[in-house]
PDB file with SEQRES, HELIX, SHEET and CRYST1 records, atoms N, CA, C and O in Angstrom:
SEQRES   1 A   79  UNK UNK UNK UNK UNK UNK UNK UNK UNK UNK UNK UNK UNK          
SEQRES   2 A   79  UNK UNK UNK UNK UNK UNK UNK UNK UNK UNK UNK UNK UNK          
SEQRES   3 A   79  UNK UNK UNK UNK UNK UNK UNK UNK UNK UNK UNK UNK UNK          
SEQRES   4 A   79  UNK UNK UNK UNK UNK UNK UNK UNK UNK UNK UNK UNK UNK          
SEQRES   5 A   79  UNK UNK UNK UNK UNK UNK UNK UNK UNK UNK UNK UNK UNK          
SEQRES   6 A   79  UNK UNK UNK UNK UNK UNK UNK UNK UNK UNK UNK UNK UNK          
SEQRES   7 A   79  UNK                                                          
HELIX    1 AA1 UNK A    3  UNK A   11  1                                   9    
HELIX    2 AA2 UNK A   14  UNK A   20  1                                   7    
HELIX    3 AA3 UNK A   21  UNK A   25  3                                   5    
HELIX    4 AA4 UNK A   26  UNK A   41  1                                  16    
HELIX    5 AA5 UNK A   44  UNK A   70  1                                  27    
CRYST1    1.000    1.000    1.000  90.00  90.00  90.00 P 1           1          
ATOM      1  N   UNK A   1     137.904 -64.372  84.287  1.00  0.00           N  
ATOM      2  CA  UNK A   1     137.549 -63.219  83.485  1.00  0.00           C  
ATOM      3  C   UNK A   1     136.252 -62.626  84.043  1.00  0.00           C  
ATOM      4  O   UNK A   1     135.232 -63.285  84.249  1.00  0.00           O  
ATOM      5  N   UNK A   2     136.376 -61.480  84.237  1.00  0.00           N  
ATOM      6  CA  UNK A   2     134.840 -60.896  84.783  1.00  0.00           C  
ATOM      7  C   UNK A   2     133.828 -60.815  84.056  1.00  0.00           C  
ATOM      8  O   UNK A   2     133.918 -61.480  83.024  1.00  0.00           O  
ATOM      9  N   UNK A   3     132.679 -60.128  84.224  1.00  0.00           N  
ATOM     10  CA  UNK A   3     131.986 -60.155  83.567  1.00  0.00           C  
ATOM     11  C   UNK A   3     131.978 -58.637  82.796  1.00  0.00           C  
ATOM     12  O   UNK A   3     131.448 -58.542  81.689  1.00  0.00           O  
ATOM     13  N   UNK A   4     132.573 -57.507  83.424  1.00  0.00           N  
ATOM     14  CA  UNK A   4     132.624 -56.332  82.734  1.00  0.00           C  
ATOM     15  C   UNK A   4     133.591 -57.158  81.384  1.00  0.00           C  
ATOM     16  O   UNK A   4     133.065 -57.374  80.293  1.00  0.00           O  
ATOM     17  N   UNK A   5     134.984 -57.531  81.676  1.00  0.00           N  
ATOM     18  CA  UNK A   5     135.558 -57.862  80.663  1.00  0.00           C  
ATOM     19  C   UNK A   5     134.978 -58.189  79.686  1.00  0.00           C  
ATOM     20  O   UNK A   5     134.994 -57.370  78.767  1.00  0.00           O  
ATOM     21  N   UNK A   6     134.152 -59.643  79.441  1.00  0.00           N  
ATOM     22  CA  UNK A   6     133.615 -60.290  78.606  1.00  0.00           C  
ATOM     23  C   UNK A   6     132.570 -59.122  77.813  1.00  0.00           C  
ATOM     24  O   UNK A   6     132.244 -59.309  76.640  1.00  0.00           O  
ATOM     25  N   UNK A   7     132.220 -58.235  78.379  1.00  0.00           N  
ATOM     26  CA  UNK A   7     130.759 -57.252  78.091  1.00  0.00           C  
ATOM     27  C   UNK A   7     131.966 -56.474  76.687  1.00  0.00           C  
ATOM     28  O   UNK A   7     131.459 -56.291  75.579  1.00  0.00           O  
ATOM     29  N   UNK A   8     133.427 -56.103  76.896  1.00  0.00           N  
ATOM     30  CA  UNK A   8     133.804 -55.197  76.380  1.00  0.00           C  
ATOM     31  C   UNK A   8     134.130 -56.109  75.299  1.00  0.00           C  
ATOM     32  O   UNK A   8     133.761 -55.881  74.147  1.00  0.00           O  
ATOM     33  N   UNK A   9     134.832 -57.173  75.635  1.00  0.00           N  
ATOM     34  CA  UNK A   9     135.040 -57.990  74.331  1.00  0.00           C  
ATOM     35  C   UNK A   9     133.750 -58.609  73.408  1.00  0.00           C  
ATOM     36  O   UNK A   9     134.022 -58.860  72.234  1.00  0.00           O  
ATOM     37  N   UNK A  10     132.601 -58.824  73.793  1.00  0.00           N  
ATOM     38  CA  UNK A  10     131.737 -58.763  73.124  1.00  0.00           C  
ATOM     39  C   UNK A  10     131.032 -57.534  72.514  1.00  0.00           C  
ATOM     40  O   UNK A  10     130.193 -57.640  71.620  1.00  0.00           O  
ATOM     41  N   UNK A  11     131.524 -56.053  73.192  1.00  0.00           N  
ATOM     42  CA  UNK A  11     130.718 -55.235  72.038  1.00  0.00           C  
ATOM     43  C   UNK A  11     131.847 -55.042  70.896  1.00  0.00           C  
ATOM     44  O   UNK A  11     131.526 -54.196  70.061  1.00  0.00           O  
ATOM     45  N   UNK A  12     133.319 -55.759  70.656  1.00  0.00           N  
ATOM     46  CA  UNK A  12     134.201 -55.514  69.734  1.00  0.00           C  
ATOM     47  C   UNK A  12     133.902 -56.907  68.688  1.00  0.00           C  
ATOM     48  O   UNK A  12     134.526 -57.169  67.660  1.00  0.00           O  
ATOM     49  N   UNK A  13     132.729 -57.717  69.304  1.00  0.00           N  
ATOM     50  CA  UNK A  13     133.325 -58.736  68.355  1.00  0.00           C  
ATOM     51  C   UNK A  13     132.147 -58.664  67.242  1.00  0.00           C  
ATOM     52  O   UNK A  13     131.483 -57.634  67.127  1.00  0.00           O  
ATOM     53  N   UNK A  14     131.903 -59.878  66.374  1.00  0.00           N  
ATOM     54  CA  UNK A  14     131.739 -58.965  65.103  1.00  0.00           C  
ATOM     55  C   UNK A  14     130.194 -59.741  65.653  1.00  0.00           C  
ATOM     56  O   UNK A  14     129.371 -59.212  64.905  1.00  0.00           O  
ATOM     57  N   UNK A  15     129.545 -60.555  66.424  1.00  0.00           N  
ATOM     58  CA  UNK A  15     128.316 -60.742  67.056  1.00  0.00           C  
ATOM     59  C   UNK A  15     127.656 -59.631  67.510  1.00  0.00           C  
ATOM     60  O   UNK A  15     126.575 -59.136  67.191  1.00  0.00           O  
ATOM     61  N   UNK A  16     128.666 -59.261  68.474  1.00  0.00           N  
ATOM     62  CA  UNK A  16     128.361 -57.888  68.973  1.00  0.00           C  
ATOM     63  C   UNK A  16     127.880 -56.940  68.057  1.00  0.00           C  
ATOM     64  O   UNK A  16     126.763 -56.429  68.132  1.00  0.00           O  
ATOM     65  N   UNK A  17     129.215 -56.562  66.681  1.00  0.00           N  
ATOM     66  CA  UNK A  17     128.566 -55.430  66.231  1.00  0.00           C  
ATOM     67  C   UNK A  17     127.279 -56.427  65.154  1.00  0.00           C  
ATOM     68  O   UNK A  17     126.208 -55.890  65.437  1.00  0.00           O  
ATOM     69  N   UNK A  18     127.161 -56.897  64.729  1.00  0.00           N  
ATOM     70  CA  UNK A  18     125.420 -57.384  64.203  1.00  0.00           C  
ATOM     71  C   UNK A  18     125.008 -56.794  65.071  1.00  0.00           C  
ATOM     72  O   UNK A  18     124.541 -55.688  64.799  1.00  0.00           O  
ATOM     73  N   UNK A  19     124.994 -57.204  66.342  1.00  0.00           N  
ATOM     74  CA  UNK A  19     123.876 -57.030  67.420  1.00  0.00           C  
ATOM     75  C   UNK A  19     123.671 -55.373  66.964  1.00  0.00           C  
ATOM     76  O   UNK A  19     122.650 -54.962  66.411  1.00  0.00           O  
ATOM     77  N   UNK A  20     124.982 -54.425  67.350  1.00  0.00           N  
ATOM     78  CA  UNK A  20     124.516 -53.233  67.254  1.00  0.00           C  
ATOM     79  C   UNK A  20     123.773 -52.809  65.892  1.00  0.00           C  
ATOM     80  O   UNK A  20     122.816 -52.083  65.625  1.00  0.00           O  
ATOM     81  N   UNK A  21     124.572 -53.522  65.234  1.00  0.00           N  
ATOM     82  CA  UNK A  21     123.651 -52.945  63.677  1.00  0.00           C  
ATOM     83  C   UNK A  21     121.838 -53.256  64.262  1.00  0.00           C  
ATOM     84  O   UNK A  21     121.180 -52.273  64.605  1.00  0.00           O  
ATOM     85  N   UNK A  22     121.454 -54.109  64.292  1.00  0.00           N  
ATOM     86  CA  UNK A  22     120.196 -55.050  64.550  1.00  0.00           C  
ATOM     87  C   UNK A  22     119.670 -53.682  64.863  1.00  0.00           C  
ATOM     88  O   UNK A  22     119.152 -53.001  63.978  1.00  0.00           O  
ATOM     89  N   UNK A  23     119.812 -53.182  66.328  1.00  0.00           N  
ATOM     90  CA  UNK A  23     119.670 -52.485  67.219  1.00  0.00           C  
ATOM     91  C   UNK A  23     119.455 -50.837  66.860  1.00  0.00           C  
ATOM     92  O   UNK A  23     118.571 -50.022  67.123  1.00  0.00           O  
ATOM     93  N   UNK A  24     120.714 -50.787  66.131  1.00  0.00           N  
ATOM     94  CA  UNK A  24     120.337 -49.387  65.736  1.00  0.00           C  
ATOM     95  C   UNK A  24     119.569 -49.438  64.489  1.00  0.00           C  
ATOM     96  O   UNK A  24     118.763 -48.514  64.384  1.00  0.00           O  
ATOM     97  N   UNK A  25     119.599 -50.183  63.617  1.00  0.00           N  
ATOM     98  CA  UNK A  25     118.057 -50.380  62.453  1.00  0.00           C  
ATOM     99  C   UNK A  25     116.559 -50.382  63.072  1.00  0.00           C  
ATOM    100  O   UNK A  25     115.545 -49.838  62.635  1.00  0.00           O  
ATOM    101  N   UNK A  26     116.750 -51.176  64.240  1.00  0.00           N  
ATOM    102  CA  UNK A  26     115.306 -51.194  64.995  1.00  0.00           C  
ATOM    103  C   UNK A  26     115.300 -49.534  65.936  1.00  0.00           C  
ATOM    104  O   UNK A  26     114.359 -49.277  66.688  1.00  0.00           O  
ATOM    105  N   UNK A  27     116.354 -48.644  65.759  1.00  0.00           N  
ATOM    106  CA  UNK A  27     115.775 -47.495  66.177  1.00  0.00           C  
ATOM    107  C   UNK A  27     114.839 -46.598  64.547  1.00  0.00           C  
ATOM    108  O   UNK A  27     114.105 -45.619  64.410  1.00  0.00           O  
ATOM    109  N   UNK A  28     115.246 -47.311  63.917  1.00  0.00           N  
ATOM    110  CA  UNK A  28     114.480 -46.807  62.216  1.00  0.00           C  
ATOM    111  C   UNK A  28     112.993 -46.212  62.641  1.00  0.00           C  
ATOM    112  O   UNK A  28     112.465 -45.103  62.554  1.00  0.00           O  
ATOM    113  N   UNK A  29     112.542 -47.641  63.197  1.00  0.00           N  
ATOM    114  CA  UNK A  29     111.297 -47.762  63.434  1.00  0.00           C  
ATOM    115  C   UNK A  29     110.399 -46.593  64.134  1.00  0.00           C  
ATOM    116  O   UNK A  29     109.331 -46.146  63.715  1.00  0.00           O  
ATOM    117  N   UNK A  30     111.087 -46.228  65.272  1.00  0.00           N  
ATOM    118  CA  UNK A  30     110.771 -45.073  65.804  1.00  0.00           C  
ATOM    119  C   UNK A  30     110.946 -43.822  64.958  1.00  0.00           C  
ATOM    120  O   UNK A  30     110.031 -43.021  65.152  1.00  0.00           O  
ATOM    121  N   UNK A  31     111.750 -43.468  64.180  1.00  0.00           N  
ATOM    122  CA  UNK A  31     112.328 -42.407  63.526  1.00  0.00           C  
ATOM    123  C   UNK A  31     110.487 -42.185  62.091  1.00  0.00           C  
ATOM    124  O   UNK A  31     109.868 -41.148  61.854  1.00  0.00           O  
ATOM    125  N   UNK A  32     110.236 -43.596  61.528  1.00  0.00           N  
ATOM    126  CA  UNK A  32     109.584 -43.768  61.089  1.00  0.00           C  
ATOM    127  C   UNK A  32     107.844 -43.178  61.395  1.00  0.00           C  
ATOM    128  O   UNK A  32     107.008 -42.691  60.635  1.00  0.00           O  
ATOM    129  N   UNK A  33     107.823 -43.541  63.047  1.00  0.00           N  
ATOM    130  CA  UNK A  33     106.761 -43.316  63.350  1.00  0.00           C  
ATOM    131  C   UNK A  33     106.317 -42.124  63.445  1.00  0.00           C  
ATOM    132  O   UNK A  33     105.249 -41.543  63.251  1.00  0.00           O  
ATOM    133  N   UNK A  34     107.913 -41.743  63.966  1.00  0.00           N  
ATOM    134  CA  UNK A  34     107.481 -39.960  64.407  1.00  0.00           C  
ATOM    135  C   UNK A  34     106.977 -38.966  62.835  1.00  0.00           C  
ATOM    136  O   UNK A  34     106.139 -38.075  62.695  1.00  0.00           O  
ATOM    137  N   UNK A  35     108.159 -39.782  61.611  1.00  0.00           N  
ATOM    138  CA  UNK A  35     108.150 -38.536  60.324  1.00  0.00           C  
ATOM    139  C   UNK A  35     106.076 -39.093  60.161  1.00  0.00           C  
ATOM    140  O   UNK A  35     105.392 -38.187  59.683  1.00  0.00           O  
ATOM    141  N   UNK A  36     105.545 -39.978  60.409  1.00  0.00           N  
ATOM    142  CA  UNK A  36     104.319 -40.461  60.156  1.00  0.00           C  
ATOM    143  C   UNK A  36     103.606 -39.142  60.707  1.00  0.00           C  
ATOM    144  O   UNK A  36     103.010 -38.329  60.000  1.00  0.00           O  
ATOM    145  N   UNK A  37     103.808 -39.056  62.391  1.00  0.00           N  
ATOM    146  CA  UNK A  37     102.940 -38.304  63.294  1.00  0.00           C  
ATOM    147  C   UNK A  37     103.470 -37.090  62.620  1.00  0.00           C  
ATOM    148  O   UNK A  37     102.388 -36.630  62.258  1.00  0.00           O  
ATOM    149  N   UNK A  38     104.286 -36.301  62.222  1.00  0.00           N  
ATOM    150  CA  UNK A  38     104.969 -34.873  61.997  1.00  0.00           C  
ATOM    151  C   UNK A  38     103.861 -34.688  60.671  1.00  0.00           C  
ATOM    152  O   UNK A  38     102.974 -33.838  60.601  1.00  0.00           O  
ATOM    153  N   UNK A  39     104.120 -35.520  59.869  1.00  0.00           N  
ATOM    154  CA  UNK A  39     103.210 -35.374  58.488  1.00  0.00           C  
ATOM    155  C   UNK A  39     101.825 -34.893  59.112  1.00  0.00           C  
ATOM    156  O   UNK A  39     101.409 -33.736  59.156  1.00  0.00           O  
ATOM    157  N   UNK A  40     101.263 -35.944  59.542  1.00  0.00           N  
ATOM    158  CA  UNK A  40      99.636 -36.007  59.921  1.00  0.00           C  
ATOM    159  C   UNK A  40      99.631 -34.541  60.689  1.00  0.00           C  
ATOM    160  O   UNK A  40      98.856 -33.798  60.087  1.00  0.00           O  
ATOM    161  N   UNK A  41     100.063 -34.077  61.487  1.00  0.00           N  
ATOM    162  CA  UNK A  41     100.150 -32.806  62.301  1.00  0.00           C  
ATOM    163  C   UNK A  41     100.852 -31.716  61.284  1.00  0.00           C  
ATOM    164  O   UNK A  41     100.912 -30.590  61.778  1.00  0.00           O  
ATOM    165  N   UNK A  42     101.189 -31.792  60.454  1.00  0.00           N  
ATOM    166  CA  UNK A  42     101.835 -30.521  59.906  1.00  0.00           C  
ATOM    167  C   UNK A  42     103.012 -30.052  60.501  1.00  0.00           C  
ATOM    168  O   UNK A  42     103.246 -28.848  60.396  1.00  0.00           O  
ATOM    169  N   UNK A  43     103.782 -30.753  61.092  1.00  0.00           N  
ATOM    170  CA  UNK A  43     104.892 -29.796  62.434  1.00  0.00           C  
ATOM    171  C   UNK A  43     106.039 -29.994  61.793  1.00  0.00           C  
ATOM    172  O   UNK A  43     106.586 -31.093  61.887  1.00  0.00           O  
ATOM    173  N   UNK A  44     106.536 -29.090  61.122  1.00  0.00           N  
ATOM    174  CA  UNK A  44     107.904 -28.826  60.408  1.00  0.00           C  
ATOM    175  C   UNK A  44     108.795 -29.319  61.280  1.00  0.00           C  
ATOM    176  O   UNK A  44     109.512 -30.230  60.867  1.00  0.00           O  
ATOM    177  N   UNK A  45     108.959 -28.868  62.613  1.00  0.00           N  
ATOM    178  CA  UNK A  45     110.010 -28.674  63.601  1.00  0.00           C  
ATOM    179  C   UNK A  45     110.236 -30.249  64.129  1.00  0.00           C  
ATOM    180  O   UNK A  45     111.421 -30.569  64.226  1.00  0.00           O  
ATOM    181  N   UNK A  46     109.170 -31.355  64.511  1.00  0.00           N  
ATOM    182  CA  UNK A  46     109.522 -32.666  64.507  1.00  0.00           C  
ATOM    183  C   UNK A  46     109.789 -33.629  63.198  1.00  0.00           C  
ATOM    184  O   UNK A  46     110.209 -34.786  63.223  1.00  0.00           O  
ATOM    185  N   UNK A  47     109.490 -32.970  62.233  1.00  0.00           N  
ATOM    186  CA  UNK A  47     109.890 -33.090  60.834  1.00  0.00           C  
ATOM    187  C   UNK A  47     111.123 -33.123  60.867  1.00  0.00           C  
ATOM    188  O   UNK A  47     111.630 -34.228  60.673  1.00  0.00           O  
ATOM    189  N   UNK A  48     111.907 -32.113  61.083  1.00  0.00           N  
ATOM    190  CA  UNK A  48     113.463 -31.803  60.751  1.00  0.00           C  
ATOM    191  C   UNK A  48     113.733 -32.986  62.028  1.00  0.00           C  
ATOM    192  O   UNK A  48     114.600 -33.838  61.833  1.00  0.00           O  
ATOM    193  N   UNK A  49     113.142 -32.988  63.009  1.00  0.00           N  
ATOM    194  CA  UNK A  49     114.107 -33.604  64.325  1.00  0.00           C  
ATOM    195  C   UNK A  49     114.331 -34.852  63.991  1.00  0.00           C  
ATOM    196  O   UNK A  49     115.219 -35.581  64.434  1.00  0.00           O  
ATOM    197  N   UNK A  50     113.027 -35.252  62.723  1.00  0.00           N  
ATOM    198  CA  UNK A  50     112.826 -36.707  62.714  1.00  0.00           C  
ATOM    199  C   UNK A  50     113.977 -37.212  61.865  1.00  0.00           C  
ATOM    200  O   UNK A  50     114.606 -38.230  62.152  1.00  0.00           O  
ATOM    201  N   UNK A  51     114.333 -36.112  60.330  1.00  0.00           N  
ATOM    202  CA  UNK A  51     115.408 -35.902  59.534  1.00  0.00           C  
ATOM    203  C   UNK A  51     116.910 -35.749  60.415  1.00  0.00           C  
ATOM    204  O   UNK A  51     117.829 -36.178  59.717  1.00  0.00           O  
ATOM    205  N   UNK A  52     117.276 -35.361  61.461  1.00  0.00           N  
ATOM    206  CA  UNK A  52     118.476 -35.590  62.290  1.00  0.00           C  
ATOM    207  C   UNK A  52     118.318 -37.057  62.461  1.00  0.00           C  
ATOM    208  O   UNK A  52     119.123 -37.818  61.924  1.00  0.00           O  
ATOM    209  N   UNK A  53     117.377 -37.477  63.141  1.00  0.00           N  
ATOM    210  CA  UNK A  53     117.614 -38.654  64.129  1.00  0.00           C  
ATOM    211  C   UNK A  53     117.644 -39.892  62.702  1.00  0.00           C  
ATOM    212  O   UNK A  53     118.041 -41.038  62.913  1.00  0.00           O  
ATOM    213  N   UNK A  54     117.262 -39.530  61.565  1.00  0.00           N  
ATOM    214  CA  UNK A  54     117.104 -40.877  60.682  1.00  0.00           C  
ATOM    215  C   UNK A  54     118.744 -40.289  60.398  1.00  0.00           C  
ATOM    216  O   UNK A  54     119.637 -41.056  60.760  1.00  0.00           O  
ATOM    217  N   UNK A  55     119.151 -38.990  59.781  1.00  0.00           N  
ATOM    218  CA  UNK A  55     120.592 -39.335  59.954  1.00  0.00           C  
ATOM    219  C   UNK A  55     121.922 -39.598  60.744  1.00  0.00           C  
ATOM    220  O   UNK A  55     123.082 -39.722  60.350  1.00  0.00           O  
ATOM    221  N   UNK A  56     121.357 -39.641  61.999  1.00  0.00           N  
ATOM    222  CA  UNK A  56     122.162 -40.172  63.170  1.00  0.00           C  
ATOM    223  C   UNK A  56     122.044 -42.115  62.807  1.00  0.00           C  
ATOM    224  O   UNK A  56     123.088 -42.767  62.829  1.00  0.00           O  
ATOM    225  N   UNK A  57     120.567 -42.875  62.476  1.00  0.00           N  
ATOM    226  CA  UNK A  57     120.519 -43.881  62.494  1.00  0.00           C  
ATOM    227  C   UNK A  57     121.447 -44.180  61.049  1.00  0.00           C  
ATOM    228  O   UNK A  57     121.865 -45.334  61.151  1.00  0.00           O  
ATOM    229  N   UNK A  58     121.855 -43.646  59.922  1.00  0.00           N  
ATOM    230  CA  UNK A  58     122.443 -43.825  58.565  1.00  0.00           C  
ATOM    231  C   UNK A  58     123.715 -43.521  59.322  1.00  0.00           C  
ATOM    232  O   UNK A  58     124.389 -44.468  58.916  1.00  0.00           O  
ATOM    233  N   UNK A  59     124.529 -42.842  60.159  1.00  0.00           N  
ATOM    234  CA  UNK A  59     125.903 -42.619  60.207  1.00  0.00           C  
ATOM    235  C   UNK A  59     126.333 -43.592  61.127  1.00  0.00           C  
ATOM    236  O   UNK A  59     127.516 -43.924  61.049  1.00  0.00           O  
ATOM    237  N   UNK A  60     125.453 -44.248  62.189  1.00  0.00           N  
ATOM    238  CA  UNK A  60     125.631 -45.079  62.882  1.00  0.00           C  
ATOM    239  C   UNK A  60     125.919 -46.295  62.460  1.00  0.00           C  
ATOM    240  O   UNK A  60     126.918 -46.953  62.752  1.00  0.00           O  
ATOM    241  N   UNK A  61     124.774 -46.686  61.562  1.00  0.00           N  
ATOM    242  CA  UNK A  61     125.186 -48.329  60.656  1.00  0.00           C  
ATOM    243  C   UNK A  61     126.272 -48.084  60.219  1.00  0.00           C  
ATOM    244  O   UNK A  61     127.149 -48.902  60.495  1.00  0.00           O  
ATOM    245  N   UNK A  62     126.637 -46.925  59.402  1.00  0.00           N  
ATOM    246  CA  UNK A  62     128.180 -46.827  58.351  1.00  0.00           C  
ATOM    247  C   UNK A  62     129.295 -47.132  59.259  1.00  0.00           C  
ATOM    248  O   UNK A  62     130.155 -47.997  59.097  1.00  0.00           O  
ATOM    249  N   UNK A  63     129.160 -46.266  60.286  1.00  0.00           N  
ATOM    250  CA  UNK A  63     130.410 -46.889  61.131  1.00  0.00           C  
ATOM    251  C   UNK A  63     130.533 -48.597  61.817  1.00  0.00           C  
ATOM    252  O   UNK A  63     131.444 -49.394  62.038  1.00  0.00           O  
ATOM    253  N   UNK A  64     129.478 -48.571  61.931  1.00  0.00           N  
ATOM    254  CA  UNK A  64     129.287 -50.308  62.399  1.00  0.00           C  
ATOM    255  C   UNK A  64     129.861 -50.960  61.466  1.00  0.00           C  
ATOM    256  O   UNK A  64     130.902 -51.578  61.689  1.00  0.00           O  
ATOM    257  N   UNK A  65     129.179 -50.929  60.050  1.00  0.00           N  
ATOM    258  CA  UNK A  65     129.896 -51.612  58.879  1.00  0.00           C  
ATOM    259  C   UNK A  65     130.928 -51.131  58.626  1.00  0.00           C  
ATOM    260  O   UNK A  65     131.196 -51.627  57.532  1.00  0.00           O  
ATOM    261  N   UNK A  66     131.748 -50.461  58.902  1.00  0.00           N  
ATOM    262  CA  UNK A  66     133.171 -49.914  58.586  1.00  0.00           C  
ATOM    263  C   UNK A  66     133.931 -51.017  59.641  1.00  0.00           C  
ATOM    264  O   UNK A  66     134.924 -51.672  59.325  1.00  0.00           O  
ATOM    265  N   UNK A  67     133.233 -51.078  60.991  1.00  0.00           N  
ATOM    266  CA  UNK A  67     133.928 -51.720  61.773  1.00  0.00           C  
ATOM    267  C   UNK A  67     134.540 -53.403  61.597  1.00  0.00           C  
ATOM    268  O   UNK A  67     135.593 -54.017  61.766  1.00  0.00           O  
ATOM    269  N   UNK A  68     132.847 -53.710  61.059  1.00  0.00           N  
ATOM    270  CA  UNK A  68     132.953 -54.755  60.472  1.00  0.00           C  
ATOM    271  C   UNK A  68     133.748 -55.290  59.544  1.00  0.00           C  
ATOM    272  O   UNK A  68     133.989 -56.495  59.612  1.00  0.00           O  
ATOM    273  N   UNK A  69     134.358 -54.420  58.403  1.00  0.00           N  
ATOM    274  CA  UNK A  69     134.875 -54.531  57.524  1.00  0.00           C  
ATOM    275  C   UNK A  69     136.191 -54.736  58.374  1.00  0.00           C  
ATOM    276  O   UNK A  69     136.648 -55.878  58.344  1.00  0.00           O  
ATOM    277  N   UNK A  70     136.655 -54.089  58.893  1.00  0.00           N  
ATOM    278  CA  UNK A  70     137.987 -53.757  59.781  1.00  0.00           C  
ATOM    279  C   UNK A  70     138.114 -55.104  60.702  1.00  0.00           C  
ATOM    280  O   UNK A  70     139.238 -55.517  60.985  1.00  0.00           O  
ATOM    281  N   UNK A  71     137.019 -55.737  61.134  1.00  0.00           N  
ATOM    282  CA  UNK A  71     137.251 -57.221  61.758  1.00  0.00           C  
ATOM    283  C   UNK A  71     137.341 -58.182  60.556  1.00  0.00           C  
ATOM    284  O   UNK A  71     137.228 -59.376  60.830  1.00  0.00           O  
ATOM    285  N   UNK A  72     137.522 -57.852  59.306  1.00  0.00           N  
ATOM    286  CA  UNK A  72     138.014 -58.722  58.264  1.00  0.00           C  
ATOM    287  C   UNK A  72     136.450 -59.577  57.812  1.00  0.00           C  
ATOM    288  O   UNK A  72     136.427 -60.569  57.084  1.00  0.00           O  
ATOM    289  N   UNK A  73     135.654 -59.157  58.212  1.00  0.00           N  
ATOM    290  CA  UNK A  73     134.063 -59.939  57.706  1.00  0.00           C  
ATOM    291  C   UNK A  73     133.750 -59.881  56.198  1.00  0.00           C  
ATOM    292  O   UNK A  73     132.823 -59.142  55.867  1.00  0.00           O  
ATOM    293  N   UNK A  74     134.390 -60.551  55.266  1.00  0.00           N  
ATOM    294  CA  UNK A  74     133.882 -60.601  53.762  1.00  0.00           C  
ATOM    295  C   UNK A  74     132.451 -60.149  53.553  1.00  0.00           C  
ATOM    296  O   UNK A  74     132.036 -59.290  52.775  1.00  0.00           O  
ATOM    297  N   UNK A  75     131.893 -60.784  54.272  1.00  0.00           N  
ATOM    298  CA  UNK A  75     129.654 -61.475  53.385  1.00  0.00           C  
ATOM    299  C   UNK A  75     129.340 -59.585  53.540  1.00  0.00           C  
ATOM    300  O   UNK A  75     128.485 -59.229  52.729  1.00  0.00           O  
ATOM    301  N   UNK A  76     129.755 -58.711  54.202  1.00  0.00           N  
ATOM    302  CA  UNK A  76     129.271 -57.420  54.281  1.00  0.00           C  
ATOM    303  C   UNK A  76     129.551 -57.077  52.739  1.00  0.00           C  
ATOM    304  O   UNK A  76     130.633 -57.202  52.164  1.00  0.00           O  
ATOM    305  N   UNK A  77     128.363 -56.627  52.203  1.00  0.00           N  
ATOM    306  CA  UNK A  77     128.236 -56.381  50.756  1.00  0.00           C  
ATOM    307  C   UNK A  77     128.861 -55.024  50.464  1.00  0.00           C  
ATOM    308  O   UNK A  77     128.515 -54.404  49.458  1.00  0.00           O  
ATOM    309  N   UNK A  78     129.905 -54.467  51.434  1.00  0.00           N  
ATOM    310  CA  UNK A  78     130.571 -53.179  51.048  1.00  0.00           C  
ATOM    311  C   UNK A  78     131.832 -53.206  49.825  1.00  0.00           C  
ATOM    312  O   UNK A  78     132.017 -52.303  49.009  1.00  0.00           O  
ATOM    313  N   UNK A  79     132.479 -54.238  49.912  1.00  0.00           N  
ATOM    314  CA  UNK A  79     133.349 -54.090  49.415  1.00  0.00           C  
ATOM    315  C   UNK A  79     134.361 -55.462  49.811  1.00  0.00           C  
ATOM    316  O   UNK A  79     135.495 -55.550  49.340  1.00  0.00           O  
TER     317      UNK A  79                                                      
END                                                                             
């Protein structure tokens, strides 16, 4: 088995997607820093960018946990 193989079957498995969840929560952080700097500066315009990118990081988890759900993972508190 190669190693591309193994790469694809691990971003389907449900390690994998934790991992991505992990990953895209730790992009929060950044999203966080910037609405910090936008405030302190007054800048509407990285304001809104900061409001896209925190809802890119909210549509991203949903689908992760959708996925999750779909690999049959109970402990996900969705449902």
């Amino acid at each position: 088995m190669s190693a591309m193989t193994k790469a694809k079957g691990f971003k389907k498995s449900k390690t994998g997607t934790y991992l991505s969840i992990g990953t895209t929560a730790f992009g929060a952080l950044s999203v966080l820093k910037q609405v910090k700097k936008a405030r302190t500066e007054h800048d509407t315009l990285r304001l809104v960018d900061a409001a896209v990118s925190a809802a890119a990081i909210v549509t991203g988890v949903a689908l992760l946990l959708r996925e999750l759900k779909r690999l049959g993972d109970d402990d996900v508190l969705l449902g």
